[in-house]
C-alpha positions, 0 to 999 in steps of 0.5 A: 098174329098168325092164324093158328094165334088167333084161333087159340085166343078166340079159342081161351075166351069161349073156353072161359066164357062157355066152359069146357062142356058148352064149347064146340069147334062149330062155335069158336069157327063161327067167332073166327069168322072162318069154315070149321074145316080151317079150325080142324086144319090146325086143331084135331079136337076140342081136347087138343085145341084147349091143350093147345090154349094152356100151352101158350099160356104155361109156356109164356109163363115158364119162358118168364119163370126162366128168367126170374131164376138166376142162379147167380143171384142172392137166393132168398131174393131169387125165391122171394121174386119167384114166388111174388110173380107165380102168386101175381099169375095165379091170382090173376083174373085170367089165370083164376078164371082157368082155375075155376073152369078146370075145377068145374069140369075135370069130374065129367072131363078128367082129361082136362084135369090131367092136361092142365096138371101137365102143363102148369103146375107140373112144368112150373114145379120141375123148372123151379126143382132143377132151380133148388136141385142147384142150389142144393149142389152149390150148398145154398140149402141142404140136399133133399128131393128137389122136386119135394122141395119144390112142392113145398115152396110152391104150396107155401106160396099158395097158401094165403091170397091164392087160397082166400081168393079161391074160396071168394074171400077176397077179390084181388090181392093188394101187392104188399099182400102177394109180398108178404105171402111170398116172404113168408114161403121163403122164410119158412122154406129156408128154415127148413132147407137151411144147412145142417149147424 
């Protein structure tokens, strides 16, 4: 692991454990073990260091969204895989744990809210768009905005586990569960993208 690695994953955890207001440079340095001056070196602020921890954590998921969608495969069962594994990530301790602290601090730090936005859920919106916006031009679905299709299929998604998991309803969601919302989606998704009679 490289130093700049190793800041931004001693960075995510005092973020998570601290929260956005209780966390300074001074802090994650003294965690590091290293000067602040090294932290500055490669981070200019707090703000560019925790969009710099929700980079690498939106990047490894959208480099693993990439690959889930094949636009080779059978497209109900493209979606129904894609939408398993965004509900497996953002019911996730630590993408809940993300989640929360985004909620709690965007009023004081509406950057955060922005950043965040502009990094997860606005990235995995566009790539999972250009996805639809093909299977729309091979005439798998019915043409519209993709980026619309895309919102929609993507709250659908969240609307079960993610929900109740927010709302501490739930704790974790069991698989068959995160299955059977990410089967629901497809299914309601299809039907309104379905080729016109």
């Amino acid at each position: 692991m490289n130093r700049r690695d190793a800041i931004l994953t001693v960075a995510q955890g005092y973020f998570l454990k601290h929260g956005f207001a209780g966390t300074t440079m001074s802090g994650i340095a003294a965690e590091l073990g290293g000067s602040k001056g090294t932290l500055w070196n490669h981070f200019p602020s707090k703000e560019a260091l925790f969009a710099a921890v929700l980079d690498r954590v939106a990047r490894a998921y959208r480099a693993r969204l990439s690959q889930l969608l094949d636009p080779e495969g059978p497209l109900e069962q493209t979606l129904k895989i894609v939408c398993s594994s965004l509900i497996q990530k953002v019911t996730s301790t630590e993408a809940e744990a993300l989640h929360r602290l985004i909620i709690s601090e965007s009023r004081r730090f509406p950057e955060l809210g922005q950043i965040f936005y502009d990094l997860a859920p606005q990235n995995t919106r566009l790539l999972l768009a250009d996805f639809l916006h093909g299977a729309m031009e091979r005439g798998q679905i019915r043409k519209g905005d993709p980026i619309e299709a895309a919102r929609a299929l993507l709250s659908l998604s969240l609307s079960g586990c993610h929900q109740q998991m927010l709302i501490g309803r739930i704790e974790n969601p069991a698989p068959n569960e995160i299955a059977a919302d990410a089967e629901f989606a497809v299914d309601i998704f299809l039907r309104a993208y379905a080729l016109p009679a």
